[in-house]
C-alpha positions in Angstrom: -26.5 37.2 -15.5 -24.6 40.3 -13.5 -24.6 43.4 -15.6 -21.4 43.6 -15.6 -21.6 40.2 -17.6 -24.0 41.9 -19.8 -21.5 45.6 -20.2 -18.9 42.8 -20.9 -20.9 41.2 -23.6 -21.5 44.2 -25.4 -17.9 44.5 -25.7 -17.5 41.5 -26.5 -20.0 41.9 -29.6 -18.2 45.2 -30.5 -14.4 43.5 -30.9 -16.1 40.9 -32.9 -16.7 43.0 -35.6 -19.8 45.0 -35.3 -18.0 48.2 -34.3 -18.2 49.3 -37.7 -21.7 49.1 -37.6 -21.8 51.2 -34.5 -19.6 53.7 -36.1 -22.2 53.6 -39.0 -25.4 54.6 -36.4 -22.9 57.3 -34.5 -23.0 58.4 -37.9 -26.3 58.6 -39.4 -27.5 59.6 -35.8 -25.3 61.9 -34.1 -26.6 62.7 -31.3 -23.8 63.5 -28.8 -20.9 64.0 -30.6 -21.2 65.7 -33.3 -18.1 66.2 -35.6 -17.7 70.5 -36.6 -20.3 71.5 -39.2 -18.7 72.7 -43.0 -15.7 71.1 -45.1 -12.2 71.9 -43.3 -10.1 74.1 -45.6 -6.9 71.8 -46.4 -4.7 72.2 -49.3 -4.5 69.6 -51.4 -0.7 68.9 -50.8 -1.0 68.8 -47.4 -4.0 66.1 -47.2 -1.9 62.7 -46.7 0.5 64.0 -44.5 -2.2 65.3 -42.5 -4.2 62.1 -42.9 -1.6 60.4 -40.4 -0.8 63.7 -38.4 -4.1 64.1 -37.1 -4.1 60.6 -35.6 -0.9 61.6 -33.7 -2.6 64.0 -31.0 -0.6 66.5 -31.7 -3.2 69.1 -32.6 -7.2 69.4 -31.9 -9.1 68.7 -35.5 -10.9 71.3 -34.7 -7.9 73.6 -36.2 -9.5 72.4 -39.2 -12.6 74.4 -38.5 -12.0 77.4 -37.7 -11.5 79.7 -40.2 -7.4 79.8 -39.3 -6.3 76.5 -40.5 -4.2 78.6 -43.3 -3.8 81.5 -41.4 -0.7 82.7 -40.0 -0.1 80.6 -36.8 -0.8 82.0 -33.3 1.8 82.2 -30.5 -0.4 80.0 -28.5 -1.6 77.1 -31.7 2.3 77.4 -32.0 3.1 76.8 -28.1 1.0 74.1 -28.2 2.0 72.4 -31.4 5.5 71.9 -29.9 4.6 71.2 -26.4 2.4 68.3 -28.0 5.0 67.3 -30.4 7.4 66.9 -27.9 5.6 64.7 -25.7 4.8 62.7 -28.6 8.4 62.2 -29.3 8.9 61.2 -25.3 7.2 58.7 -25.8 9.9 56.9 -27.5 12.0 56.6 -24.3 15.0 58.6 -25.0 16.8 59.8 -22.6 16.1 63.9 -22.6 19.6 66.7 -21.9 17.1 69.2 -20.7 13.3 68.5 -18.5 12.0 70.8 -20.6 12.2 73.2 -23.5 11.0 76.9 -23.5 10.0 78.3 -27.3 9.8 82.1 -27.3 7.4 83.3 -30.4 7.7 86.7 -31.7 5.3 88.5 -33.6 5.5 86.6 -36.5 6.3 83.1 -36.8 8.4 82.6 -39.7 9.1 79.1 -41.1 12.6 79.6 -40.0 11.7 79.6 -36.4 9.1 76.6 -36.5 11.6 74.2 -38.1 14.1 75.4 -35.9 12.0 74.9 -33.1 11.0 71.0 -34.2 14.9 70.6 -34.8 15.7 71.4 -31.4 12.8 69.0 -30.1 14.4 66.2 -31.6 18.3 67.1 -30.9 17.2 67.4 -26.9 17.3 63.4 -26.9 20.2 61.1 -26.6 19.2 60.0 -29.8 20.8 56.5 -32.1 23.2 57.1 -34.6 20.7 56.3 -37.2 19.3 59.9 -37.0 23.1 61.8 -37.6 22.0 64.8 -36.0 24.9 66.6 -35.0 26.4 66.5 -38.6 24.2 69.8 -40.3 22.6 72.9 -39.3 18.6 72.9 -38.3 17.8 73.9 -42.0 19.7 71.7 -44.0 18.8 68.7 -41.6 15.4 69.0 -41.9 15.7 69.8 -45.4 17.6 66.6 -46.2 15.4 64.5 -44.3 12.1 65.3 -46.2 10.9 67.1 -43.1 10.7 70.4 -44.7 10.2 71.1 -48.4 10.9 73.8 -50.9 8.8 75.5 -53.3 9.9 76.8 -56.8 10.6 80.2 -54.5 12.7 78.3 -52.5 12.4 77.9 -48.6 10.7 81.1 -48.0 12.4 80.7 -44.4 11.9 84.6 -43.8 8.1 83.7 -44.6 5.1 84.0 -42.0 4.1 79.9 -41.7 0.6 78.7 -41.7 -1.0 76.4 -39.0 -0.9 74.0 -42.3 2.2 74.1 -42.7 3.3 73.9 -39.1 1.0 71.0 -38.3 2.7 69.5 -41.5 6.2 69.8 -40.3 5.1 68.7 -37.0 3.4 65.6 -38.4 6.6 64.4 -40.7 8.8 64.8 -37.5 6.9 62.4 -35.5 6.7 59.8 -38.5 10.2 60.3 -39.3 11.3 60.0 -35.2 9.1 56.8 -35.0 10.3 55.5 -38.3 13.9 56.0 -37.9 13.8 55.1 -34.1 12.0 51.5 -35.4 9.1 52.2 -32.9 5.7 52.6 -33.4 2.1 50.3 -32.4 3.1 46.5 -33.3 -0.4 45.8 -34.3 -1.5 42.3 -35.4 -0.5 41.2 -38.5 -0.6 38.1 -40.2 1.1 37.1 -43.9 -0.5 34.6 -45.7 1.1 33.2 -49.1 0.2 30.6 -51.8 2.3 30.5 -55.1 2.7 34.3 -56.2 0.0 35.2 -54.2 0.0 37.3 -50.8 -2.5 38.1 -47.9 -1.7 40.6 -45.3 -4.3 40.3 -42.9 -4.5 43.2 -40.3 -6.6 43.1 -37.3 -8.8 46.1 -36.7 -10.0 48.4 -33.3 -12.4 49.7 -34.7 -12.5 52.6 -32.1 -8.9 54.1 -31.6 -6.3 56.1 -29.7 -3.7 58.3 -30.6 -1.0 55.9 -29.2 -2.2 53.7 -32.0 -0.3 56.2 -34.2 2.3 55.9 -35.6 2.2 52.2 -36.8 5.1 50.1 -37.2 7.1 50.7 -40.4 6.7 47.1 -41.3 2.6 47.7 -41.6 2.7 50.5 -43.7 5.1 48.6 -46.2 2.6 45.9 -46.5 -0.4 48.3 -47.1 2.3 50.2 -50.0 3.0 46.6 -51.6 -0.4 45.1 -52.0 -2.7 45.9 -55.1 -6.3 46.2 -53.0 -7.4 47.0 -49.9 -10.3 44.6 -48.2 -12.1 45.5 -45.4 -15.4 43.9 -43.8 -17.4 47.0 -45.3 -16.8 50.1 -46.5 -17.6 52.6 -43.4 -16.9 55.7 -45.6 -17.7 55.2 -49.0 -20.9 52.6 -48.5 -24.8 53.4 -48.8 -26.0 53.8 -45.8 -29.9 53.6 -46.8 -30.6 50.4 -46.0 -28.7 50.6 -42.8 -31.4 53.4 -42.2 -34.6 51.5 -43.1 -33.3 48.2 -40.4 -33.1 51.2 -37.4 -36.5 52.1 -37.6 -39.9 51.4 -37.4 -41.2 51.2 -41.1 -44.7 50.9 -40.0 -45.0 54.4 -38.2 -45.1 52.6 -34.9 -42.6 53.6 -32.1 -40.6 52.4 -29.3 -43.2 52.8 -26.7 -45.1 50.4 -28.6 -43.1 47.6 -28.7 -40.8 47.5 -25.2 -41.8 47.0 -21.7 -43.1 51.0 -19.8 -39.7 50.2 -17.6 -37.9 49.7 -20.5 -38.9 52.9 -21.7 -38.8 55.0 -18.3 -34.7 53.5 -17.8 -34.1 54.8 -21.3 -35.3 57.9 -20.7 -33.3 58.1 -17.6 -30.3 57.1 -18.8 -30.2 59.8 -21.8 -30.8 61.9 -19.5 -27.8 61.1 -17.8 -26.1 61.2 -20.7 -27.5 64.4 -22.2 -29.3 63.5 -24.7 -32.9 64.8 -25.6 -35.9 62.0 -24.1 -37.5 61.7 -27.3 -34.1 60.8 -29.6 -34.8 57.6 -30.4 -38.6 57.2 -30.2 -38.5 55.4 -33.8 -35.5 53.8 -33.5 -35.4 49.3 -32.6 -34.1 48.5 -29.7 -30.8 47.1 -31.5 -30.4 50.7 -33.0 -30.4 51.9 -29.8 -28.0 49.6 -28.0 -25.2 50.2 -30.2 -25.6 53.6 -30.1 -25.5 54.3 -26.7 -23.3 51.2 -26.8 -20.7 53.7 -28.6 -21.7 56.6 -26.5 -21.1 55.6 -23.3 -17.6 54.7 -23.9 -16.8 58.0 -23.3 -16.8 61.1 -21.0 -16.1 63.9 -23.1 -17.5 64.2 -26.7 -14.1 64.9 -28.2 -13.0 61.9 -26.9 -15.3 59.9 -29.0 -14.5 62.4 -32.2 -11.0 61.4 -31.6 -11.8 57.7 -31.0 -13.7 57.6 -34.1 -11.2 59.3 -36.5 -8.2 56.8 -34.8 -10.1 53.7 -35.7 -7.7 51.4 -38.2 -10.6 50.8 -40.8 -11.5 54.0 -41.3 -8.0 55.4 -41.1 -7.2 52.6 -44.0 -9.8 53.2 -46.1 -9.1 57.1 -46.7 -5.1 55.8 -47.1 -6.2 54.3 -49.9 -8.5 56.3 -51.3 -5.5 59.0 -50.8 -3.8 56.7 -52.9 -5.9 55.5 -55.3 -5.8 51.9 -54.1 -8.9 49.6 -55.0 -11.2 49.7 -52.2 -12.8 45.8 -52.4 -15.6 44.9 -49.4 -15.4 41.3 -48.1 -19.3 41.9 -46.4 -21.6 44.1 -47.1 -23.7 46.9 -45.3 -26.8 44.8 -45.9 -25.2 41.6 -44.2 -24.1 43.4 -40.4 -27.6 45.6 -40.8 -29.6 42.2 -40.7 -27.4 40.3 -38.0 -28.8 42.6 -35.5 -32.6 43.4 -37.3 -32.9 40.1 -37.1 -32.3 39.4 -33.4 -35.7 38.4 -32.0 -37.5 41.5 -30.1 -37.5 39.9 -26.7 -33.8 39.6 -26.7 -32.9 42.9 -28.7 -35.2 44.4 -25.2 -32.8 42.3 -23.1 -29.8 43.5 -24.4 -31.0 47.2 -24.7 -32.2 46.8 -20.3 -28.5 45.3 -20.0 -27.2 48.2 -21.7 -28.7 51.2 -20.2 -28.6 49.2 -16.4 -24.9 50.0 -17.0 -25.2 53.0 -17.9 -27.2 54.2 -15.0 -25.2 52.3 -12.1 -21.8 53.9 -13.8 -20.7 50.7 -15.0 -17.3 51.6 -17.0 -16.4 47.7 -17.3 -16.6 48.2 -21.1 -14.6 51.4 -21.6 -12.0 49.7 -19.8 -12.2 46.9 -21.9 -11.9 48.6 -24.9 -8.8 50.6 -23.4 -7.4 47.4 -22.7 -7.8 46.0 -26.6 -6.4 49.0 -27.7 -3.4 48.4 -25.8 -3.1 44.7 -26.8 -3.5 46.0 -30.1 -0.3 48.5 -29.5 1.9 46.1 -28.0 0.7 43.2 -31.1 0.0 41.1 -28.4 -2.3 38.7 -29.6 -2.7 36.3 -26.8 -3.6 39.2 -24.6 -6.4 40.1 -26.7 -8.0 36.7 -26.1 -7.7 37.2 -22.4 -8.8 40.4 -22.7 -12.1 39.3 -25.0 -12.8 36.2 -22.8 -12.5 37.5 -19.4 -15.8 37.3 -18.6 -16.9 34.1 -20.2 -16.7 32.3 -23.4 -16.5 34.4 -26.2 -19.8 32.8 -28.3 -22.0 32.3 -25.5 -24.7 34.4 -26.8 -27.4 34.1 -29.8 -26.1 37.3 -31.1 -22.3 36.3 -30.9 -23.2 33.6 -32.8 -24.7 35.3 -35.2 -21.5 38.1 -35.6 -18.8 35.4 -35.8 -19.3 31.4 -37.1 -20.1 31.5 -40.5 -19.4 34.7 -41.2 -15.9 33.4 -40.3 -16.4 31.1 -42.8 -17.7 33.2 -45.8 -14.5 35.8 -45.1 -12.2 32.7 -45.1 -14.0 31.2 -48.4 -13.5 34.6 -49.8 -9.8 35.0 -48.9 -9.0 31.9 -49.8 -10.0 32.5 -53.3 -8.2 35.5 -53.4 -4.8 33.5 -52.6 -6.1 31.0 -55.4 -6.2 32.9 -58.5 -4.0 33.2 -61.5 -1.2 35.4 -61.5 1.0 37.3 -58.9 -1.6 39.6 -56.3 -1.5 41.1 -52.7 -4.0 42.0 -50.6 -4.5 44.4 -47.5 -7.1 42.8 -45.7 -8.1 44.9 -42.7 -11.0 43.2 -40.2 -11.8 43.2 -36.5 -8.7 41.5 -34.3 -11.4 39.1 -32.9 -11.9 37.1 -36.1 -8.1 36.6 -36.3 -7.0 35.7 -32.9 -10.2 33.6 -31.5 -9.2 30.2 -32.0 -11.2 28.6 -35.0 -12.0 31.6 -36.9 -10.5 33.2 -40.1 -6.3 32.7 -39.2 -7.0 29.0 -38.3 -9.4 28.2 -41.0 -6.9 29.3 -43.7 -4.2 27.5 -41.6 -7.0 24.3 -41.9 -6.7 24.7 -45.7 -3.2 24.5 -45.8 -1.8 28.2 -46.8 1.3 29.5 -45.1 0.2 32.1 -42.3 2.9 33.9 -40.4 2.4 35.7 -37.6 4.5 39.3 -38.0 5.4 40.5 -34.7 
């Protein structure tokens, strides 16, 4: 098999699924993109606005960390926070009156000038009725729309405003624009009913972009109206020890032992290559290893896979809900994914690991564009495309290990939900797992269609 078969495969094994579990090793071991050390200073006010801002692009998380974040705001964070808002709101198509717009800062900011400033990004479009902006002044505008938002001192407009509070304003303009503008990703989204019972099953990228961000009105509604959250496993919240113990060797053995002395000398070529010390994961498995670098490799630039990380739709649900106190309910379990891939005979976890790193020294970017690609379907809610997009390079449960991620753990997730839609009483359900177990044909949307619920595709 080519290695770009292999690269493709890998993929493949990610959509299914097992990207959380990837997430979880980029976690517990991370080597080459770490997030900023210490706890971000965020009021507590600001944290659920923030929460969807951050996933908009419009300002680097690392404003979080360093030592400014409630600061007065800088002509240049303040320069940039507009230019970035801005081209987030081109990206709803409006026509624009001017190419471009110039914001002058003086020597302090004052809140005046910032919602001012976002006012005049949004009035430079030829914008629908819906958003009546010709009808108040700046202030009263953005006050009206929930954009801006007194305290018991009033607007403080004369006030000095913080980077929070900026990337705040910022942050409710863009949801409001998307929101009122009906844009935003489609995602894929199915609604399952039986009696007074509801599913709304939400397919997961489990790494994400920006563009992902806003969603769709329609999918935040759903998540708002259901009682619990599901997801496959809980990637923030969960106990990652016995993840942990299935990475490594338990028996003080290490990697040189058990794979192939050309196994070994690739591996330490290709961390080389991607800057990462020789010796990192002498006592890690082979599978360990492969997702890792799996993850890794997807990107040039370690802020790219901060940002990918932070974007991803299960972990952006789960601390939604947690923001909003909404039962948190796993339909898997840590334990379960760890010993899909521990289990993977030796000789084939060395396979894998020689496909993976082969790509990674002959600059192989076959994956990274497939995950671009899924992202995109995932934008656009086109669910068809995703197939294509998972089975271009042969059938999608080819392999031992695909096997292993999808089938009966298809099954068990389906058993599950469908005693969810069976119990007394009225309920609704969030249910957030990878895309690739709703869209492949025969997996967890067809076997509830098999036992007869109604399932409705949303977009």
């Amino acid at each position: 098999m080519s290695v770009k078969k292999h690269w493709g495969r890998l993929g493949r094994l990610a959509a299914a699924g097992m990207l959380s579990f990837t997430l979880l090793i980029g976690n517990v071991f991370p080597v080459h993109a770490e997030a900023p050390a210490g706890t971000p200073a965020i009021s507590p006010w600001s944290i659920e606005t923030l929460n969807e801002g951050e996933k908009y692009g419009i300002y680097p998380l690392n404003w979080y960390y360093d030592g400014t974040f409630q600061g007065a705001i800088t002509a240049d964070k303040y320069q940039a926070l507009m230019k970035a808002t801005g081209e987030k709101l081109g990206r709803l198509g409006f026509s624009k009156k001017e190419a471009a717009l110039s914001f002058t800062a003086d020597k302090v900011i004052t809140r005046e000038a910032v919602i001012t400033s976002l006012h005049k990004l949004l009035a430079n479009y030829e914008l629908p009725e819906a958003f009546g902006l010709q009808t108040k002044s700046a202030v009263d505008y953005m006050t009206d729309k929930g954009i801006v938002k007194g305290t018991k001192a009033g607007l403080e407009l004369d006030k000095p405003i913080t980077v929070e509070q900026a990337a705040v304003m910022a942050s409710r303009v863009v949801a409001y624009a998307y929101d009122t503008a009906g844009a935003g990703a489609e995602g894929l989204m199915w609604k399952v009913t039986h009696g007074s019972n509801t599913l709304y099953l939400l397919g997961s990228i489990h790494l994400g972009t920006p563009e992902m961000y806003p969603m769709q009105k329609s999918i935040h509604e759903a998540f708002e109206a259901s009682d619990d959250l599901w997801v496959e496993i809980d990637i923030v919240n969960g106990d990652m020890s016995y993840l942990t113990n299935q990475m490594v060797y338990s028996d003080g053995s290490t990697l040189k032992e058990h794979v192939a002395p050309e196994t070994y000398a690739k591996l330490e070529k290709a961390l080389e290559k991607l800057g990462i010390p020789a010796d990192a994961f002498d006592g890690f498995k082979p599978f360990a290893i492969t997702t890792s670098l799996s993850t890794l490799s997807y990107f040039d630039k370690p802020e790219d896979q901060v940002m990918a990380t932070n974007t991803g739709i299960d972990s952006y649900f789960i601390t939604k809900a947690m923001l909003a106190g909404k039962p948190i309910k796993e339909l898997e379990s840590i334990k379960l994914q760890a010993d899909i891939f521990a289990s993977v005979p030796a000789d084939e976890q060395e396979k894998e690991l020689n496909a993976l790193l082969d790509a990674v020294l002959s600059g192989d970017m076959s994956a990274a564009k497939q995950l671009k690609q899924m992202q995109l379907d995932w934008i656009e809610g086109d669910a068809e495309g995703l197939v294509k997009t998972l089975t271009a390079e042969g059938d999608f449960t080819e392999s031992e290990t695909n096997q292993r991620l999808t089938g009966e753990r298809d099954k068990n997730m389906a058993k599950k939900l469908a005693e969810l839609l069976e119990q007394d009483g009225k309920h609704t359900s969030f249910v957030v797992v990878g895309s690739a177990h709703y869209v492949m044909k025969g997996m967890v949307v067809d076997l509830l269609k098999e036992k007869g619920y109604d399932v409705q595709y949303m977009n």
